[in-house]
Backbone as a printed PyTorch tensor [residue, N CA C, xyz], in Angstrom:
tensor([[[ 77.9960, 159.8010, 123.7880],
         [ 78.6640, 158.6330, 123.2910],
         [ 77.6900, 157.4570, 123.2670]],

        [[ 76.8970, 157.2520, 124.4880],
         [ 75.7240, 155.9210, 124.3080],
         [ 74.8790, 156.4840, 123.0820]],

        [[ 74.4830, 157.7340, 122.8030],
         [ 73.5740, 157.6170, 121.6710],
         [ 73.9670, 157.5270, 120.7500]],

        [[ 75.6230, 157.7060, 120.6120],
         [ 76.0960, 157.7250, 119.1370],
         [ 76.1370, 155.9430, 118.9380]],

        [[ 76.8780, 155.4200, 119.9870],
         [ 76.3070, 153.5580, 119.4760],
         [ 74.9810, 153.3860, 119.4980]],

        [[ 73.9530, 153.9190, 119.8620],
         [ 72.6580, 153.2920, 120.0190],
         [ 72.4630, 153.3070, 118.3320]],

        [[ 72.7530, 154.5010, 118.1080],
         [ 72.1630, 154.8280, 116.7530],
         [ 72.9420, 154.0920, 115.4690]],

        [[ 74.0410, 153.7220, 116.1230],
         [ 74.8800, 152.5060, 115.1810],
         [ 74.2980, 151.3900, 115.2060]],

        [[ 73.5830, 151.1720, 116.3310],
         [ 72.9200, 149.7080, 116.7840],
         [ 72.0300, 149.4640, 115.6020]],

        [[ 71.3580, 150.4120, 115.7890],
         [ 69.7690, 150.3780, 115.0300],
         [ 70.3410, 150.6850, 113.2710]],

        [[ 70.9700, 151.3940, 112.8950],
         [ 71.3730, 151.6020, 111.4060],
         [ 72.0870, 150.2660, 111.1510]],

        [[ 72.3460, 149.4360, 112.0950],
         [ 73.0230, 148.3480, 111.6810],
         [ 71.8290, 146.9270, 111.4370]],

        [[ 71.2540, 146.8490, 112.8070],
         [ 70.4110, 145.9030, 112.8460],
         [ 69.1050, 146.5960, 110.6320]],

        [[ 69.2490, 147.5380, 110.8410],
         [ 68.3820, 147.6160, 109.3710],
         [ 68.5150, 147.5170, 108.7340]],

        [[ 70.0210, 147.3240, 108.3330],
         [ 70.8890, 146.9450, 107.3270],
         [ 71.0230, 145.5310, 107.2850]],

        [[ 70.9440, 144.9860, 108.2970],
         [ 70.5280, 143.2460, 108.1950],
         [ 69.1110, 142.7150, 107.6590]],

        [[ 68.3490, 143.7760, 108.0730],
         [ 66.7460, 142.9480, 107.6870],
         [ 67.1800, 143.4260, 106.3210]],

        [[ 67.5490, 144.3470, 105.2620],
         [ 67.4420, 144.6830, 104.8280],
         [ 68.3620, 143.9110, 103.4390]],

        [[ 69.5830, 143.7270, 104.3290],
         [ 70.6880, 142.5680, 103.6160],
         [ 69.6600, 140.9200, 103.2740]],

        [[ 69.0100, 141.1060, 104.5610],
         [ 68.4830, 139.3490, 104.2200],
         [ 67.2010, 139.4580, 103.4670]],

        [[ 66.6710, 140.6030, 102.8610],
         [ 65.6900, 140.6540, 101.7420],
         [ 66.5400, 140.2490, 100.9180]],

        [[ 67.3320, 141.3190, 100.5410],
         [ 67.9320, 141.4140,  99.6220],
         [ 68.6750, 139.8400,  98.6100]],

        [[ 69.0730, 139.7020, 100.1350],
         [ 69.7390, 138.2670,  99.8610],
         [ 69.1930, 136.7010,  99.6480]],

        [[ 67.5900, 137.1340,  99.9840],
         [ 66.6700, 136.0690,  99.6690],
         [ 66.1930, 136.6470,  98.1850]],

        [[ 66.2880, 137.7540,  97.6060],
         [ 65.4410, 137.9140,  96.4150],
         [ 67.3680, 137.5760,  95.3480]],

        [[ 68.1930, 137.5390,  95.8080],
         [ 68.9150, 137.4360,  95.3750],
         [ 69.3210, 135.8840,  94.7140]],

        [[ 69.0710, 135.0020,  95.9650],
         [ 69.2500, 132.9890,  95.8960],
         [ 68.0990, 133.1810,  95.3920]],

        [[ 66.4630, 133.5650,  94.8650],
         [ 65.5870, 133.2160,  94.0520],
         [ 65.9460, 133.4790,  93.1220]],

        [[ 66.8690, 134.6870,  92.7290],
         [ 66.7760, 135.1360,  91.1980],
         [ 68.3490, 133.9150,  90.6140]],

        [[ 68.7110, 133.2320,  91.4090],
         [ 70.3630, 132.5290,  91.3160],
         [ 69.6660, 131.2070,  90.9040]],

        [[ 68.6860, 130.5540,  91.8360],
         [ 67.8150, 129.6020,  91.8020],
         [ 67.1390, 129.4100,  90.1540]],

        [[ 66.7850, 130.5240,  89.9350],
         [ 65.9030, 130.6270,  88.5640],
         [ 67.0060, 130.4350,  86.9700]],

        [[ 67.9460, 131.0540,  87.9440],
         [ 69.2930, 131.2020,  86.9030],
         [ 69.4680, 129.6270,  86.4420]],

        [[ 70.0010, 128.8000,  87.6490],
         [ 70.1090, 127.8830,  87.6060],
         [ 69.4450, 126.6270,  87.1530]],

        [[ 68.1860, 127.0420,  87.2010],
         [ 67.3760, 126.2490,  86.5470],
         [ 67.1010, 126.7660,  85.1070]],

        [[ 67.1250, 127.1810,  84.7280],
         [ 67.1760, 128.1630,  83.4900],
         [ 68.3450, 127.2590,  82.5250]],

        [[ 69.3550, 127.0540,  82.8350],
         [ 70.9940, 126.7090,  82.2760],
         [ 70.5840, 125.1500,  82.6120]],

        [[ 69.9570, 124.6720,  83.1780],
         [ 69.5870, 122.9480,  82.9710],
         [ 68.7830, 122.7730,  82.2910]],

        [[ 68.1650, 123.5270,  82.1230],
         [ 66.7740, 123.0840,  81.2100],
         [ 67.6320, 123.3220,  79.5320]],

        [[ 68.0500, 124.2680,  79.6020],
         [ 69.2940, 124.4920,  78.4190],
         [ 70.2880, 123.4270,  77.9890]],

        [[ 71.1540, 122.8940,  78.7030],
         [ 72.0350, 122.0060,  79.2070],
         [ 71.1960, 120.7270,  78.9800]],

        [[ 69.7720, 120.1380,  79.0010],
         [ 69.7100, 119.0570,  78.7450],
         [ 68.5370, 118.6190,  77.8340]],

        [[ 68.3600, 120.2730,  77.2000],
         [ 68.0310, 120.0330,  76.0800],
         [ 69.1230, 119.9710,  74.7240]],

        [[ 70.0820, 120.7040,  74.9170],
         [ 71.1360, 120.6050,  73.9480],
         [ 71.8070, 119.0620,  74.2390]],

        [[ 71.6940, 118.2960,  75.2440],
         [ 72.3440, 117.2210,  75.3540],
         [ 71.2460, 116.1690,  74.3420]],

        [[ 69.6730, 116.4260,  74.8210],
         [ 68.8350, 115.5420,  74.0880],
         [ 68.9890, 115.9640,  72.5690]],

        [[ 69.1710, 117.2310,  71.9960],
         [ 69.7100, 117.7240,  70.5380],
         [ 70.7580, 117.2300,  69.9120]],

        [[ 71.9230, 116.6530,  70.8300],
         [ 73.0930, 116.1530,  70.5680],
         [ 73.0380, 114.3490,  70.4470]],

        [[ 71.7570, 113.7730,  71.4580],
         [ 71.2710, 112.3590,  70.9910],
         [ 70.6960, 112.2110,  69.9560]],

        [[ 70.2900, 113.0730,  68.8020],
         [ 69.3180, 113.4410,  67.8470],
         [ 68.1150, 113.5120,  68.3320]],

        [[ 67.4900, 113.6390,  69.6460],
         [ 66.2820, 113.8310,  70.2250],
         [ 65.6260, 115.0320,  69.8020]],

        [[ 64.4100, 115.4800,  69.5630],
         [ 64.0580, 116.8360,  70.0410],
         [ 64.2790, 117.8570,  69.0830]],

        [[ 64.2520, 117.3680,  67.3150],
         [ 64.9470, 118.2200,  66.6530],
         [ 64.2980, 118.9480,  65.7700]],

        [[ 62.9530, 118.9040,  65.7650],
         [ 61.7290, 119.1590,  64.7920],
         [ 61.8960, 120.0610,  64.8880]],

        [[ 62.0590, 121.1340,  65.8790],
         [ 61.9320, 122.3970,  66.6550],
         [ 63.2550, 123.2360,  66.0200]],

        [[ 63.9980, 122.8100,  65.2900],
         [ 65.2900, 123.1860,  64.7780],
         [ 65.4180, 123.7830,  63.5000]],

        [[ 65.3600, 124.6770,  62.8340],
         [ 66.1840, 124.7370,  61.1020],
         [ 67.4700, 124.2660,  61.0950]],

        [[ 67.6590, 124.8440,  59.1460],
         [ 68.7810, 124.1840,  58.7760],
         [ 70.0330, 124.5530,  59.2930]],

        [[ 70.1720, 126.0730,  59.9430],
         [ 71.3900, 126.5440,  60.2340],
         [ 71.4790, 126.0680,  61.7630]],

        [[ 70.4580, 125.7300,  62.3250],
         [ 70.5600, 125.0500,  64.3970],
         [ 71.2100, 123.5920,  63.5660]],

        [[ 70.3760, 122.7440,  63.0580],
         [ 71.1160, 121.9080,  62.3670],
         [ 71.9040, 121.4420,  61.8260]],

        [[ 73.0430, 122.5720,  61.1440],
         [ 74.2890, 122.6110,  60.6140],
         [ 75.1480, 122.6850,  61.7310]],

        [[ 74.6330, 123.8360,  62.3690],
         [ 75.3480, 123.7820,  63.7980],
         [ 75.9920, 122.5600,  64.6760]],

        [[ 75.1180, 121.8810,  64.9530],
         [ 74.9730, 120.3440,  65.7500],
         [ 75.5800, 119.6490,  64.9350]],

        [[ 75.4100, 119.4120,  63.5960],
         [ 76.3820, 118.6140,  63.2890],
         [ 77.5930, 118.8960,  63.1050]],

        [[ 78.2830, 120.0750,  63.2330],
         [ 79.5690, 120.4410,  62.7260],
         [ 80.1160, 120.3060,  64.3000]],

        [[ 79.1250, 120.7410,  65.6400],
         [ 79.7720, 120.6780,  66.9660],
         [ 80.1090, 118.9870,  67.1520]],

        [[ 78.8290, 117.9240,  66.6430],
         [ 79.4530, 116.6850,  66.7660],
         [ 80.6560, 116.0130,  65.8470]],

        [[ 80.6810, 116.4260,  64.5700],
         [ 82.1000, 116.1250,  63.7520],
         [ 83.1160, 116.3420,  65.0720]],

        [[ 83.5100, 118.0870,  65.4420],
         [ 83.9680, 118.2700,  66.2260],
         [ 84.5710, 117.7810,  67.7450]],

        [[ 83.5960, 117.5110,  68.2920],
         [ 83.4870, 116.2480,  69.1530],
         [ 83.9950, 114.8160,  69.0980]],

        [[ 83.6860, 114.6530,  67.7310],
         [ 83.9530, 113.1610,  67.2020],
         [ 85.6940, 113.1150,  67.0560]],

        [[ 86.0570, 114.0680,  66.2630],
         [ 87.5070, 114.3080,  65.8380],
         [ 88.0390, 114.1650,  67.0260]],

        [[ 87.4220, 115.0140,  68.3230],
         [ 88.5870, 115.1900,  69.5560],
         [ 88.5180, 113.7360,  69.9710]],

        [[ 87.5130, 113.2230,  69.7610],
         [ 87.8220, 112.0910,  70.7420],
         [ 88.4200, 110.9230,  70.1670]],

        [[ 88.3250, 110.7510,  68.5210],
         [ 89.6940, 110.1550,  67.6880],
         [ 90.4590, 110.6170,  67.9510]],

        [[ 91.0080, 111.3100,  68.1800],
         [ 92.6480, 111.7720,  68.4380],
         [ 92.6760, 111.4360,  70.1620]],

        [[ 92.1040, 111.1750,  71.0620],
         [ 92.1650, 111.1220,  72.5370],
         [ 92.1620, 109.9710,  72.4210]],

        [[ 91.4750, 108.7590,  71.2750],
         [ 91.5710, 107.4670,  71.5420],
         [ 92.5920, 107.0830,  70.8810]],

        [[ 92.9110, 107.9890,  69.5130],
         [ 94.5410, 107.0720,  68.8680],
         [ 95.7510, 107.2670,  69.7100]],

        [[ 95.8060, 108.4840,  70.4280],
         [ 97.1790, 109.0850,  71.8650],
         [ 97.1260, 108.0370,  72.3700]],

        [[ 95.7860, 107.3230,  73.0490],
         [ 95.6800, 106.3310,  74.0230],
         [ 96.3920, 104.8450,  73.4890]],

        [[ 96.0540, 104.7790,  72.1200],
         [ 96.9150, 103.7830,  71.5250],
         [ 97.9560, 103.7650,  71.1950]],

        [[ 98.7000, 104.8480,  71.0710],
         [100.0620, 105.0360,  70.8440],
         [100.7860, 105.0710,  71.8130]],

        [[100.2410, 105.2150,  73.2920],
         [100.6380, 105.1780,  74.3250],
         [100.9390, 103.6600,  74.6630]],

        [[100.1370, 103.0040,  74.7340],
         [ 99.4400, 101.8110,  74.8950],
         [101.2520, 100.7420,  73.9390]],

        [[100.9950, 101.1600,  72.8070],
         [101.3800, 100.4460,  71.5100],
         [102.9970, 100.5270,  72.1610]],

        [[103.8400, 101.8820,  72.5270],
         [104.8680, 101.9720,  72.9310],
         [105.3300, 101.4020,  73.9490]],

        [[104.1400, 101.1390,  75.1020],
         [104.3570, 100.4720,  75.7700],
         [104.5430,  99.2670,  75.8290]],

        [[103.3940,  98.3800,  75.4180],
         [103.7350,  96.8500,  74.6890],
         [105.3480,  97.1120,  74.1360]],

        [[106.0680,  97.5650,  73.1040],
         [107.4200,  97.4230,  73.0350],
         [108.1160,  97.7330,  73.3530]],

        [[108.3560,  98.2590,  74.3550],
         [108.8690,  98.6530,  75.5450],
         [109.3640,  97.0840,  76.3560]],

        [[107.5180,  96.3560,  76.8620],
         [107.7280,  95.6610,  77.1780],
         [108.8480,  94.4740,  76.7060]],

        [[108.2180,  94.4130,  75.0640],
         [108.4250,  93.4320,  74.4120],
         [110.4340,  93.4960,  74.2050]],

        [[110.9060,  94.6700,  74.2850],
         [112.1950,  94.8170,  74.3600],
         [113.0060,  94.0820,  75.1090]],

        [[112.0160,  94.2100,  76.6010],
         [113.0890,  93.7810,  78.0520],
         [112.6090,  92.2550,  78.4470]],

        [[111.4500,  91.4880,  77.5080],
         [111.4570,  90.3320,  77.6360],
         [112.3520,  90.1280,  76.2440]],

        [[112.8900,  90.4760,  75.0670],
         [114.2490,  90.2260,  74.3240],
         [115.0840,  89.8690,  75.0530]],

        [[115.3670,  91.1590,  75.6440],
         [117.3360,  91.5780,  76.1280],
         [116.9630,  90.2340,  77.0800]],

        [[116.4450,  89.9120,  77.9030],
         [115.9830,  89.0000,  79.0780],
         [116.3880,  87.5980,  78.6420]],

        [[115.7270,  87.3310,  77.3310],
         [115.4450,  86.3750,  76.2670],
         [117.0160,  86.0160,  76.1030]],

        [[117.8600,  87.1730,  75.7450],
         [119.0480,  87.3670,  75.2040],
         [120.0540,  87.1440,  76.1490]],

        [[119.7190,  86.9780,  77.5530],
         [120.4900,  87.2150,  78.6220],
         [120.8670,  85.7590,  78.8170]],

        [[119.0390,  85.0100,  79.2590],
         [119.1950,  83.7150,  79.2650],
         [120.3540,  82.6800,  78.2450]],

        [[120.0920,  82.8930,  77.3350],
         [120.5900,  82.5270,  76.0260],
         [121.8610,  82.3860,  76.2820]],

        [[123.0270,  83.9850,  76.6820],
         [124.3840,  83.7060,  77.1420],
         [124.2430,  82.7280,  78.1870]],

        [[123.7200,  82.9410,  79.0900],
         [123.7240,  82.2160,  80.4280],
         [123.9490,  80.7390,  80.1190]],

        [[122.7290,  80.4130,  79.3510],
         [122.9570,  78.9660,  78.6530],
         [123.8420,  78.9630,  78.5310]],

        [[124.4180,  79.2120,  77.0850],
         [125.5400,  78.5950,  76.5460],
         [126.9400,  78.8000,  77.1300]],

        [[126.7820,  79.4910,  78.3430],
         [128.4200,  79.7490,  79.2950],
         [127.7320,  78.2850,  80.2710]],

        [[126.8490,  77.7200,  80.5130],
         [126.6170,  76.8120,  81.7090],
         [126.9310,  75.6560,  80.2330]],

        [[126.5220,  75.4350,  79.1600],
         [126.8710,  74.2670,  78.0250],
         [128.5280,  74.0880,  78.0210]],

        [[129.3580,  75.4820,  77.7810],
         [130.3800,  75.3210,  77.6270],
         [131.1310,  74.7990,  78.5070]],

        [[130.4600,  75.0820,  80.0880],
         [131.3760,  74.2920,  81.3540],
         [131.0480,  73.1360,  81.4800]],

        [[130.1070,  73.0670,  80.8820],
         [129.4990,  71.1030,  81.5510],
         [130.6870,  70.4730,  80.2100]],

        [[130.9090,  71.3880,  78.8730],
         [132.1460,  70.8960,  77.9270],
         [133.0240,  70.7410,  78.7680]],

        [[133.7680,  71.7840,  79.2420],
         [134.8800,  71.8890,  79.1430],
         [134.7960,  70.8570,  80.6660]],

        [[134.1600,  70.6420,  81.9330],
         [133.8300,  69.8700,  82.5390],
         [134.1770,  68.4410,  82.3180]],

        [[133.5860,  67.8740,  81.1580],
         [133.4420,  66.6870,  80.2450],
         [134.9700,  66.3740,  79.8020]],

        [[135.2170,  67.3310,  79.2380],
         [136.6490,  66.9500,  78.3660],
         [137.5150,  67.0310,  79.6320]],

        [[137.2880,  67.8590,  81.0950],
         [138.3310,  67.5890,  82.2050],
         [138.7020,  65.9130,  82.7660]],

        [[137.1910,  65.2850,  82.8390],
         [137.1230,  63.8360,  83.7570],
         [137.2080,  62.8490,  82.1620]],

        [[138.1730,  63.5650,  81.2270],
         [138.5810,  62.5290,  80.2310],
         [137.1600,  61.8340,  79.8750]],

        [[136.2430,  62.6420,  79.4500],
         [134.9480,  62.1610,  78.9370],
         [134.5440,  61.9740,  77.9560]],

        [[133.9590,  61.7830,  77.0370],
         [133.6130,  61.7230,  75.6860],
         [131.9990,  61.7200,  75.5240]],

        [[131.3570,  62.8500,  75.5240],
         [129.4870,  62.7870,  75.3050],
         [129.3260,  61.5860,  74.0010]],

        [[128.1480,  60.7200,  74.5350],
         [127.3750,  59.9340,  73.2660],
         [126.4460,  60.8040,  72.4640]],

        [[126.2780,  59.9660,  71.3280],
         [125.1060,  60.2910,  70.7780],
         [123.5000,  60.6680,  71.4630]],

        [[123.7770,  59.9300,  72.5840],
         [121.9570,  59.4600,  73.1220],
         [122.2780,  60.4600,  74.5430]],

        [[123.6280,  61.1740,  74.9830],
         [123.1450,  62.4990,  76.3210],
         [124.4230,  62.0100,  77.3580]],

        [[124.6230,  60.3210,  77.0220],
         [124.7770,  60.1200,  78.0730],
         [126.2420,  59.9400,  78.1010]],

        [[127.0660,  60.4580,  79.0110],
         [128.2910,  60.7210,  78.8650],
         [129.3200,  59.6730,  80.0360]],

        [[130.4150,  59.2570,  79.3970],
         [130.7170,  58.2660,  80.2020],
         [132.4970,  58.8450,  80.3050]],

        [[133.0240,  58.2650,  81.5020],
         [134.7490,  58.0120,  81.3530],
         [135.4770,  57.6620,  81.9290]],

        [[136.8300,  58.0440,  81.2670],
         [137.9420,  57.1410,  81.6000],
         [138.3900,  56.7020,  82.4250]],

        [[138.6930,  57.8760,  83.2830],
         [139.2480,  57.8310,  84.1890],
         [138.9250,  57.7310,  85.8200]],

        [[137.1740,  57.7510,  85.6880],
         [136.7800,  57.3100,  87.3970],
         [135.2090,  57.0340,  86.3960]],

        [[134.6640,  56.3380,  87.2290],
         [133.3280,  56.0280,  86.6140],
         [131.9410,  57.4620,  86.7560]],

        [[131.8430,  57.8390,  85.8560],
         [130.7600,  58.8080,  85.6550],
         [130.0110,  58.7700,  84.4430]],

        [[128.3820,  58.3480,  84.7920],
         [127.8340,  58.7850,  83.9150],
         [126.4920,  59.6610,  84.4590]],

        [[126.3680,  60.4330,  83.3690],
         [125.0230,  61.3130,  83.3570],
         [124.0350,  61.2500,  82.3370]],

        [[122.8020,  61.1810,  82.3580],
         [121.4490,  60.9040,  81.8010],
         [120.9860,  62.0210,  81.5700]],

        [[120.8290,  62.7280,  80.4670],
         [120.2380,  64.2180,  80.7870],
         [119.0050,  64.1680,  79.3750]],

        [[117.8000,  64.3570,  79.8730],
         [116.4830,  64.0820,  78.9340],
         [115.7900,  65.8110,  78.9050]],

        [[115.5880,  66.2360,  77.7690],
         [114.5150,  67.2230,  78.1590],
         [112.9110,  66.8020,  78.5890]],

        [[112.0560,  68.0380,  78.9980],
         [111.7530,  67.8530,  79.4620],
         [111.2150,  67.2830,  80.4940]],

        [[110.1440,  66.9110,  81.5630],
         [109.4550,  66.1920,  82.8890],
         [110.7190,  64.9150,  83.2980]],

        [[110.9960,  64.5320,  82.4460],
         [111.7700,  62.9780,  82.4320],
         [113.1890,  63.1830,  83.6020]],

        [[113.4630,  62.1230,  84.4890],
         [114.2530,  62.4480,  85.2270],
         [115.6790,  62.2880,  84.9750]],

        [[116.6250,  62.9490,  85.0220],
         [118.2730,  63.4120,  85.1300],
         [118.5510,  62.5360,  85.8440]],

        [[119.4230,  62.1790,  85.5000],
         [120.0570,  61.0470,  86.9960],
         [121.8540,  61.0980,  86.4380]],

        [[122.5340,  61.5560,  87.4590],
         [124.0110,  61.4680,  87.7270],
         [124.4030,  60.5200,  88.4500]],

        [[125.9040,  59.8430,  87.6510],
         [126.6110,  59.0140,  88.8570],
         [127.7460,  59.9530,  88.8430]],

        [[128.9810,  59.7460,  89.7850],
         [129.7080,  59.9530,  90.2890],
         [131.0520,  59.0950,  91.1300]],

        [[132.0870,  58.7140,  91.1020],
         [132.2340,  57.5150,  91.8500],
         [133.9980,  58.2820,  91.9670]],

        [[134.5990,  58.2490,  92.6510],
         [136.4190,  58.3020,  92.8680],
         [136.6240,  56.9820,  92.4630]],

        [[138.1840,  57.1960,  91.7980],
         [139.0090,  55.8760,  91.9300],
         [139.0170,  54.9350,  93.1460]],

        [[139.1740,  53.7950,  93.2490],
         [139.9600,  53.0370,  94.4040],
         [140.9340,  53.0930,  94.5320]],

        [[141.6670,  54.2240,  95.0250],
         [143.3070,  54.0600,  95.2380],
         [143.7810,  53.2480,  96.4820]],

        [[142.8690,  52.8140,  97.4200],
         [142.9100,  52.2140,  98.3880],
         [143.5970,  50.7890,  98.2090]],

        [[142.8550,  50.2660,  96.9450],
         [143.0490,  49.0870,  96.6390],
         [144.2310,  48.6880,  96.1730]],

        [[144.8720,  49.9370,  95.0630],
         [146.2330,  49.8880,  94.9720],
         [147.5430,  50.4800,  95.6910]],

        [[146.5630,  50.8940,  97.4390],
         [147.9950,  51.5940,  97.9210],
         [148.1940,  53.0140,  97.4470]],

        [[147.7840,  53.9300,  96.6960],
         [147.7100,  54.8460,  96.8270],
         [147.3470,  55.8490,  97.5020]],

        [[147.4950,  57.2410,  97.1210],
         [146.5980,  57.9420,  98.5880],
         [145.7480,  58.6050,  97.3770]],

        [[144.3750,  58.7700,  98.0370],
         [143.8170,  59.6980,  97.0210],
         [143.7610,  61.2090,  96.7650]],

        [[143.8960,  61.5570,  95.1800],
         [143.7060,  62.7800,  95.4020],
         [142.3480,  63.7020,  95.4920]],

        [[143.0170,  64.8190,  95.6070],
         [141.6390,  66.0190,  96.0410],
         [141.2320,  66.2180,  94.6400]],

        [[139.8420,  66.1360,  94.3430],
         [139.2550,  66.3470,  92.9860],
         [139.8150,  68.4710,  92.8150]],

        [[139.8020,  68.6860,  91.5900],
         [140.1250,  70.2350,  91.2450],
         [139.3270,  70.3570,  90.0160]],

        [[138.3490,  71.1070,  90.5250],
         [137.3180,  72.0050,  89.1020],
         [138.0020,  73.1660,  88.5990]],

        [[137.9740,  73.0770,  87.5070],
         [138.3550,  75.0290,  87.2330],
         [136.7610,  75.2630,  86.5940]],

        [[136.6210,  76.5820,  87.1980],
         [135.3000,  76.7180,  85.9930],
         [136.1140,  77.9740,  85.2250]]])
């Protein structure tokens, strides 16, 4: 039994020196490969800059140019996708600053209609020039577009003065 492993020992250990020839003539011949396919690889790249072409006929030549048409086409179509992508998106955008646009807009004109219907409550009557005055308790409001400042009055009756009691103001909106 010891000589039958001894003799495994040794058929094994020879099979290693023998693996790591092997396997060094193997990464030289991979090495060579490899360099072989770059030197290839960047001469067809300098062929494809128009570099390097003396060395060429008409059919290597037909070649190259039909692979760059080729080339050229894919990458028009990879740059118009990119714009159509692009393009859908902008209106996309441009949609939800609309509806947004469109939103404001109601919003406005439901906040116009209450400051109306507001107006016509405190027996008001809007001027020509913003500024709205009335009847029935003293109020006026100043309203300017833009930077320029708004200024509200506000005031209750004196019911005091005549003995009355006052009442509780009532908004409806």
């Amino acid at each position: 039994m010891k000589s039958l492993l001894e003799r495994y020992q040794q058929v094994k250990e020879g099979q290693q020196f023998m693996s790591a020839s092997a396997e060094a003539k193997f990464w030289q011949a991979e090495g060579e490969r490899l360099r072989q396919q770059l030197h290839n690889l960047q001469e067809n790249n300098r062929q494809l800059l128009g570099q390097h072409l003396s060395g060429l006929g008409l059919e290597d030549l037909s070649g190259l140019e039909k692979q760059l048409e080729t080339s050229l086409h894919n990458i028009r179509l990879a740059k118009d996708q990119l714009m159509i992508d692009e393009i859908e998106e902008f209106n996309k955008k441009g949609n939800l600053v609309h509806q947004e646009n469109v939103e404001l807009h109601k919003k406005l004109n439901i906040i116009h209609q209450e400051n109306i219907y507001l107006q016509t409550k405190l027996n008001g009557q809007p001027e020509a020039n913003g500024v709205i005055t009335s009847s029935s308790s003293h109020c006026s409001i100043a309203a300017r577009d833009g930077a320029n400042l708004v200024r509200l009055e506000l005031s209750q009756p004196h019911h005091a003065e005549r003995g009355e009691e006052p009442e509780s103001p009532t908004l409806g909106l």
